[in-house]
N, C-alpha and C positions, 0 to 999 in steps of 0.2 A: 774543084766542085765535086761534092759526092753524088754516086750512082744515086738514084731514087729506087727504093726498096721499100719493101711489104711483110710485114710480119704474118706470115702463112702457116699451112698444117696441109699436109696431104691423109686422106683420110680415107673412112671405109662410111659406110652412112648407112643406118638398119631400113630394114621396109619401114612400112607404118605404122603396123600393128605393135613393133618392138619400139619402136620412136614413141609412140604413145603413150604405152606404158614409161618411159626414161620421164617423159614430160610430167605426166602425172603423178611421179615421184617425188620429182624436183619440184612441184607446185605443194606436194602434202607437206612439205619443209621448211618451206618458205616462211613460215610463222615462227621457227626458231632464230630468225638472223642468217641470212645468206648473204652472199656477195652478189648472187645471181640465180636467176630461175628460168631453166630450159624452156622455150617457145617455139614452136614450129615456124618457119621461115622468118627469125631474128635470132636465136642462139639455139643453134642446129644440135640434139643428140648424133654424137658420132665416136669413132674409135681411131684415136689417133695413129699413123704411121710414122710420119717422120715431120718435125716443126723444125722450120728455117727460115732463115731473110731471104726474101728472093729479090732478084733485081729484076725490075720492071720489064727490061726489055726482054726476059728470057719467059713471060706467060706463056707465051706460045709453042716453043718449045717445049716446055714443060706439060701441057695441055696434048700435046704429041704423042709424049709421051705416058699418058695418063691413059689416051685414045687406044695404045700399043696394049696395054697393058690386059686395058680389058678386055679386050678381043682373047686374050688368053688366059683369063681367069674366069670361070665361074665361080657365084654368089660363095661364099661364105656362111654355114648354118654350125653356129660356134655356143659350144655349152657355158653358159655360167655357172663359177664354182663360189663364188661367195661373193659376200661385201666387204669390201677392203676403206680402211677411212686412213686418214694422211694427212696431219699439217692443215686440218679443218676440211678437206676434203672427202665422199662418201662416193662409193663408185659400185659397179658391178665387175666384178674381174671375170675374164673370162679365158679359157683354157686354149692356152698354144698350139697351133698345128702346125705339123711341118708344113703345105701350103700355106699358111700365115706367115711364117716365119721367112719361106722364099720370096712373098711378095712383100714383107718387106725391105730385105735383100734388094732384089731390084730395084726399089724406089729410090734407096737410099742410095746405091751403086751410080744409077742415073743422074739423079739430081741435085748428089752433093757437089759434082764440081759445076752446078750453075747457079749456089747459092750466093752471096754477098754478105760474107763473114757469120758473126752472129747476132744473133738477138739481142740489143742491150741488156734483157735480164737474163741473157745466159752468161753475158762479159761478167754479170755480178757472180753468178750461181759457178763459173768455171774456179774461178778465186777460191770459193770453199768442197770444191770436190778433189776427188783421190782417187786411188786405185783405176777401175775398169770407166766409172765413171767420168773422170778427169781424161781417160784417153777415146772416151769416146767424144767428147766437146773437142779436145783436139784434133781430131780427124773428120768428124761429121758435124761438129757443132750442135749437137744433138745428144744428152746420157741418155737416153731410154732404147737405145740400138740393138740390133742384134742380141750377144745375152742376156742385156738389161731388158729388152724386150719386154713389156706389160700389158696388154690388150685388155685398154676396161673402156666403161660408157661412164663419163662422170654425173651426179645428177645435180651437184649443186659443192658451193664450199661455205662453209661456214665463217661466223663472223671469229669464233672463236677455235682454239683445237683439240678442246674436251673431243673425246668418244663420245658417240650416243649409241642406244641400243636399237637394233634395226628388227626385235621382234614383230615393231609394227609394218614394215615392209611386206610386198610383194615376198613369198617364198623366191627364193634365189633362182627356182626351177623353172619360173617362171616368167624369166626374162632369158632363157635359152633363145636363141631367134637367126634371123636371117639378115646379112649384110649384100647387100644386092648392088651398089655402087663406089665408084671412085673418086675421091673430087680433093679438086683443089681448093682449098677455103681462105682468108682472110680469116687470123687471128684476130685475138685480142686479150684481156687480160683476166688472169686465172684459167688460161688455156681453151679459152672458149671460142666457138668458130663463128662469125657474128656475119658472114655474106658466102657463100656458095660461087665462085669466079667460074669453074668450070667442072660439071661432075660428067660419068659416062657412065652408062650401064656395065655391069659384066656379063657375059657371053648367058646365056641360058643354057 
């Protein structure tokens, strides 16, 4: 009998003001063919940490350690440097800090051994990777890890993976913002976080 398991994302989530703005991007798009359109409390604006199966019985633990977490991090106020687009996807990328970079360290240190393998589309996506990426799926079930590390806010994927031009965007300076919690989310597909299981403030 298999573990029962969840396709998850542990994540960083903006205030409101930056949520809003993600929202109202992803909605000015929407009339070119998306897969999906950013809503506030149904496909959450967030910055992903680390995506994994997790097995059911380990929320709690896991939620622990989300709990540990914050208590020693404060918020996150992270510059956007540009729009990045990928495989029909448009994002806000935003700039590594070494505190970014350690908290995701930890998350992933913690919670890799209470995952429950991978993801079926990562069983696919391991098949065609290599190098750094191929040994991050084997170690963490996870390429975007540590070096691969990419800290963006997606705002939608397209149906198609032409480049569009983002002059009509928000200036990129202007989704500079503030990340204020931690949360554990329920995936789903095109990486989108579709229920909130359990978030925590960070420390002020």
């Amino acid at each position: 009998m298999m573990t029962e398991s969840l396709n998850c994302n542990i994540v960083l989530l903006p205030r409101g003001d930056l949520a809003g703005k993600a929202i109202a991007i992803s909605h000015s798009l929407e009339s070119e063919g998306v897969y999906f359109t950013l809503e506030d409390g149904v496909l959450y604006p967030h910055l992903s940490l680390y995506m994994f199966e997790l097995k059911l019985a380990n929320v709690d633990a896991i939620s622990d350690i989300l709990k540990r977490l914050a208590a020693r991090y404060s918020e996150f106020n992270l510059e956007a440097h540009r729009y990045g687009q990928y495989a029909g996807y448009i994002e806000a990328e935003y700039l590594r800090t070494s505190m970014l970079d350690t908290l995701q360290d930890e998350v992933i240190a913690t919670v890799n051994p209470l995952r429950n393998g991978l993801r079926q589309k990562d069983v696919e996506r391991m098949e065609r990777a290599e190098g750094l990426e191929l040994e991050n799926f084997q170690k963490y079930g996870y390429p975007y890890a540590y070096a691969l590390f990419r800290p963006h806010i997606t705002f939608t994927r397209f149906l198609t993976s032409d480049t569009r031009p983002t002059d009509g965007l928000l200036p990129i300076s202007e989704l500079d913002g503030s990340f204020d919690r931690i949360a554990l989310c329920a995936g789903s597909d095109n990486g989108t976080c579709v229920r909130v299981i359990k978030e925590y403030e960070l420390y002020k």
